[in-house]
Steps between C-alpha positions, in 0.01 A plus 500: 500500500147479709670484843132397634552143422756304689825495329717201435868426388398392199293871413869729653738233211535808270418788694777761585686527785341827566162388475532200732706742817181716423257182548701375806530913635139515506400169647349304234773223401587319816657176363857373404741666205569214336464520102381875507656762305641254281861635391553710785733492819335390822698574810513365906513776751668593805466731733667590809597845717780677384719370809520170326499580125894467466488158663247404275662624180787308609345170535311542184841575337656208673198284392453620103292182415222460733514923549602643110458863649327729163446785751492715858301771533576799710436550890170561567396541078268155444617503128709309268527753195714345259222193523208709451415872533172469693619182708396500864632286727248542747184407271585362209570125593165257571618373819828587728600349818594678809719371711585577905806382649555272216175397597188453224221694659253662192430455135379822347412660155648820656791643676499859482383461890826369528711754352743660670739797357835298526348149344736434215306212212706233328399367198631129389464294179266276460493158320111592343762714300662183349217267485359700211797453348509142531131474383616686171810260431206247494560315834157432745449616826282251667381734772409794292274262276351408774442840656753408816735664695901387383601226835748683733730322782762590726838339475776427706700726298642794696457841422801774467448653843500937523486613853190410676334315136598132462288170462464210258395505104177486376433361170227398154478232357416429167546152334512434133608177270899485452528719157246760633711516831811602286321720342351660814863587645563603206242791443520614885858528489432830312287640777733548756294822627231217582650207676689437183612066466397223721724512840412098552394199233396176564465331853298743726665314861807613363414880610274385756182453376287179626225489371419667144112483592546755830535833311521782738403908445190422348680301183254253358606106467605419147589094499777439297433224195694257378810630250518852690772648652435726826705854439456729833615900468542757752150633595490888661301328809889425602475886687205423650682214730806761543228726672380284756886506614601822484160552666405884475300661632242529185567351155239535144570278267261378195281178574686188312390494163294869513764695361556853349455553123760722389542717161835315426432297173634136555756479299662827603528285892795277291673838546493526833 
């Protein structure tokens, strides 16, 4: 691929993991994941010193949809090896956040500045996983024909709390006509590893959303037209608002919606 022109989604739809963490390693693919590396995992990260990795596991397991933990990596090793073999977690994602006493203070392409020797990764499911799924069952996704980013809210829906990690539910939305919703539960039911069903249907004031058209984390508006059916699912931004609690001292995570493009085939994640 002739890296000298600027690369879009639609040019990174078929190309391997491998070559995309290489594109993103050396600098020259800067933009969202979304509909790359079609039929592979993508995955949220987390990472946080060793002193607060067992709280953390513990709210992810106490939290399995909006945190479906596919792996930890060792203290201090910024690698997920059952996901990929040449994964690194301090490179190979376009854009991470860093956060400061639960505190948003830089964006980077790079965090092996920020590397320390007992920084333990977590690496979450993500619901890109399922949406290719849901495109291949037939069913449109408004915002990826459109080149958006999926809408994300926050709910009044309280996390499982783990030690210092608690705070309220973050989730996508994704509307579709009545049969297509059915269908839609249906096909991300087997993806548990990735967010797996719907957690809400319908009425969005019911888990605390007022207005559809104020999407937050960067999620694009997608109006909903007439016949559809809102369905919202846990969205691994949930951690993200557990951090700003628990407030340590540093925290990495991935940007929302830049995420890391794993080896896992997709439909191996149903496994999970």
């Amino acid at each position: 691929m002739d890296k000298a022109q600027k690369l879009t989604r639609a040019d990174l739809r078929n190309a391997s993991p491998q070559e995309i963490r290489n594109l993103i390693r050396s600098g020259d693919y800067r933009d969202v994941t979304s509909g790359l590396a079609r039929g592979y995992t993508q995955v949220n990260l987390v990472v946080l010193p060793g002193k607060y990795a067992e709280d953390f596991h513990r709210f992810c397991q106490r939290n399995p949809k909006p945190c479906p933990l596919l792996s930890i990596s060792e203290p201090g090793a910024p690698r997920f090896p059952e996901l990929g073999p040449d994964i690194d977690i301090r490179s190979d994602i376009s854009s991470y956040n860093v956060f400061r006493n639960g505190e948003l203070t830089e964006a980077v392409c790079d965090v092996s500045d920020y590397w320390t020797d007992d920084m333990v990764g977590f690496a979450l499911g993500c619901s890109f996983t399922f949406e290719e799924a849901l495109e291949e069952a037939g069913l449109t996704l408004r915002h990826n024909a459109m080149g958006k980013i999926c809408p994300m809210y926050t709910t009044n829906i309280d996390a499982n709390p783990a030690g210092p990690f608690n705070g309220k539910l973050v989730v996508t939305m994704r509307a579709f006509p009545a049969p297509d919703a059915i269908r839609a539960i249906q096909v991300t039911s087997r993806f548990p590893g990735v967010h797996g069903a719907p957690i809400h249907i319908g009425d969005p004031a019911a888990i605390g959303i007022a207005d559809l058209d104020q999407p937050e984390f960067g999620g694009d508006r997608m109006p909903i037209e007439k016949g559809e059916i809102p369905l919202f699912w846990a969205c691994g931004v949930t951690p993200q608002l557990a951090l700003k609690t628990a407030r340590p001292e540093i925290c990495i995570t991935h940007t929302p919606a830049c995420m890391l493009i794993t080896d896992v085939k997709s439909a191996e994640t149903a496994a999970f």
